[in-house]
C-alpha positions as CSV (number, residue, x, y, z in Angstrom):
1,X,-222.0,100.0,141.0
2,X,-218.5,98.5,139.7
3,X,-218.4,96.7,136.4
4,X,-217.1,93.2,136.3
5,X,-213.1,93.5,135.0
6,X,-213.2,92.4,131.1
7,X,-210.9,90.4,129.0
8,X,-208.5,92.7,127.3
9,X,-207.6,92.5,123.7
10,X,-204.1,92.3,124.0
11,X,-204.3,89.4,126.7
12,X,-206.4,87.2,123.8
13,X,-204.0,88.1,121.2
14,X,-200.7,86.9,123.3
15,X,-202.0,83.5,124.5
16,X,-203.9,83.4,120.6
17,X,-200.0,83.9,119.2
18,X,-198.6,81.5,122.0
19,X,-201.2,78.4,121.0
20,X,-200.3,78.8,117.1
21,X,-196.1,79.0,117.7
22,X,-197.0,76.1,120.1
23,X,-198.9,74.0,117.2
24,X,-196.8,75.5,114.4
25,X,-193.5,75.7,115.6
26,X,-193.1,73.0,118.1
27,X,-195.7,70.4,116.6
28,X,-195.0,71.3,112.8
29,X,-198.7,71.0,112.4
30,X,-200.1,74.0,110.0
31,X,-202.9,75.9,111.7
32,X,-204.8,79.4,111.7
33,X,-207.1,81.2,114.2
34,X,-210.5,81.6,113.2
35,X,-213.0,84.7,114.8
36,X,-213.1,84.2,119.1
37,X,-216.3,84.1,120.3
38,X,-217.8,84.8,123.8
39,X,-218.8,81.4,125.1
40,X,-220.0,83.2,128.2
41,X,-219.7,81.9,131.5
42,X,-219.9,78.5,130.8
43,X,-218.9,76.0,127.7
44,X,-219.2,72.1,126.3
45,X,-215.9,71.0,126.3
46,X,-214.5,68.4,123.2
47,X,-213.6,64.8,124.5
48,X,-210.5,66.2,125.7
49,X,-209.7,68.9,128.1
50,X,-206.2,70.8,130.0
51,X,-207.0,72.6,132.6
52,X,-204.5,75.2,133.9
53,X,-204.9,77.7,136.7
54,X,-203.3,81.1,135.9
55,X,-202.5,83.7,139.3
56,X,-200.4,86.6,139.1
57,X,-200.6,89.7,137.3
58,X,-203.9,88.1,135.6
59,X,-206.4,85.2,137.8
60,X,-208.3,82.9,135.4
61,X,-208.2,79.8,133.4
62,X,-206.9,79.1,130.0
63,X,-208.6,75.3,128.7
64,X,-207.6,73.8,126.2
65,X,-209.9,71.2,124.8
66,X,-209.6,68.8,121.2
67,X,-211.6,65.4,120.0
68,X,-209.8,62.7,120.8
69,X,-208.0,62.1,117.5
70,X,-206.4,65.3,117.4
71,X,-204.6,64.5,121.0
72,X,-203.7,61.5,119.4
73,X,-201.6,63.2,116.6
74,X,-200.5,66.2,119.4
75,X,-199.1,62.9,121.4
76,X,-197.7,61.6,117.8
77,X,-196.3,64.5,117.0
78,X,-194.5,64.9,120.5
79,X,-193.0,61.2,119.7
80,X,-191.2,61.9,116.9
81,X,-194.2,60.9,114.3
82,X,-195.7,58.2,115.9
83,X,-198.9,56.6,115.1
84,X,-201.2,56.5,118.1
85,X,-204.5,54.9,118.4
86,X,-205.3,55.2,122.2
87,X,-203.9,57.2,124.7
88,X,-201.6,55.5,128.0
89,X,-199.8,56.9,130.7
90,X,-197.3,58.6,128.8
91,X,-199.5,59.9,126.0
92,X,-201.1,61.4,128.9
93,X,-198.7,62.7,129.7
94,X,-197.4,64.5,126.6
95,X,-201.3,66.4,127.0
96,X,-199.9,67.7,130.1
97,X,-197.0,68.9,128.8
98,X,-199.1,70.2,125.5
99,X,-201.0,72.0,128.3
100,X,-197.4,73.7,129.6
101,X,-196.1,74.4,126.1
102,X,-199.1,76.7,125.6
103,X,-199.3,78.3,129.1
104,X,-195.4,78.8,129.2
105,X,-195.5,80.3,125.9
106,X,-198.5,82.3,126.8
107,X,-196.7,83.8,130.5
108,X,-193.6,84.6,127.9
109,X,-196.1,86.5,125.4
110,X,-198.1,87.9,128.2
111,X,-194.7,89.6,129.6
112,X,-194.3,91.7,126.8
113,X,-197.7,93.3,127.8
114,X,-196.3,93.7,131.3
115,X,-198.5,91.0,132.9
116,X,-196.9,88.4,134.9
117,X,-198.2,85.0,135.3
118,X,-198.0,81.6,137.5
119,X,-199.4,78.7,135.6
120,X,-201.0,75.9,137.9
121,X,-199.9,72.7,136.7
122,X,-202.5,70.9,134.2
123,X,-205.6,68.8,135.0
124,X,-206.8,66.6,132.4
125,X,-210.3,66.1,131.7
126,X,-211.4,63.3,129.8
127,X,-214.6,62.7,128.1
128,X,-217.1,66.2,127.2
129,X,-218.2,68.3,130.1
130,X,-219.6,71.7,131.0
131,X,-217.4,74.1,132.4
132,X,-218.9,76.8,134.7
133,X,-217.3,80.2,136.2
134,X,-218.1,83.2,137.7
135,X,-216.4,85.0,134.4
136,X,-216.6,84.9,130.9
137,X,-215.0,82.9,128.6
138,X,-213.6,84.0,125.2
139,X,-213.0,80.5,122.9
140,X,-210.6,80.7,120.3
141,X,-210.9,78.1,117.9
142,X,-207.7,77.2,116.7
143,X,-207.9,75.4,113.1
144,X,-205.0,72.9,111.9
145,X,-204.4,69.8,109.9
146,X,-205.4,67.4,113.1
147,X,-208.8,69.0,113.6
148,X,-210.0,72.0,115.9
149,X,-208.1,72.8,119.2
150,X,-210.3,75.1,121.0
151,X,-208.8,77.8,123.5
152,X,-211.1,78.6,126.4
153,X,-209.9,81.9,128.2
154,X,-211.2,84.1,131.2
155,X,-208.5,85.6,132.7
156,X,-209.4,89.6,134.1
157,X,-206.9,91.5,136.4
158,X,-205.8,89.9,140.1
């Protein structure tokens, strides 16, 4: 009998320390990691969702999913300080690109444990929904001055 492939420690801990440079460094919002938890092989996602492939080294998903008002202040935050009540094509956008910030900064972090990575471009998801795969999924809640960002990863070797 072979045992399903697990999520490795030191694959949570790179894409945990590329979402907090991404939020801290790049956003200039303030925000810590609270305790992962196994959400197992399926999850409710917040109102918003990006969705990104990962192949390579690593096969998975990494999801990252906030309530709507903390997109807003990701997308204000991306315009220079903006105030933004509602979310348009180019605010849209800039949750894409939120999306790539963490994955691109993840494949960086994930190189210095010897994995390499190809992202998939992101999927937005709008409005909560349940998530299924075949593998589990660790969540990493990611608290910060805009609310919760929640990291959804199952990523095993490819």
């Amino acid at each position: 009998m072979t045992s399903t492939p697990q999520i490795q420690a030191h694959h949570i801990n790179a894409i945990t320390t590329a979402a907090t440079t991404i939020v801290q460094e790049h956003l200039g919002i303030a925000a810590s990691v609270s305790k992962p938890f196994v959400s197992g092989k399926q999850f409710v996602s917040s109102d918003i969702s990006v969705v990104m492939g990962v192949n390579g080294t690593l096969e998975g998903q990494i999801i990252c999913t906030m309530e709507e008002q903390s997109a807003f202040s990701i997308v204000g935050s991306m315009m220079g300080g903006m105030a933004i009540h509602e979310l348009d094509d180019m605010g849209w956008s800039a949750i894409q690109e939120f999306g790539n910030w963490v994955a691109g900064k993840a494949a960086s972090e994930l190189s210095n444990v010897e994995e390499t990575i190809n992202i998939s471009p992101p999927v937005i998801n709008e409005g909560q929904s349940t998530f299924r795969m075949e593998k589990t999924f660790l969540t990493i809640p990611l608290g910060s001055d805009i609310g919760e960002i929640y990291i959804h990863v199952s990523v095993t070797p490819g």
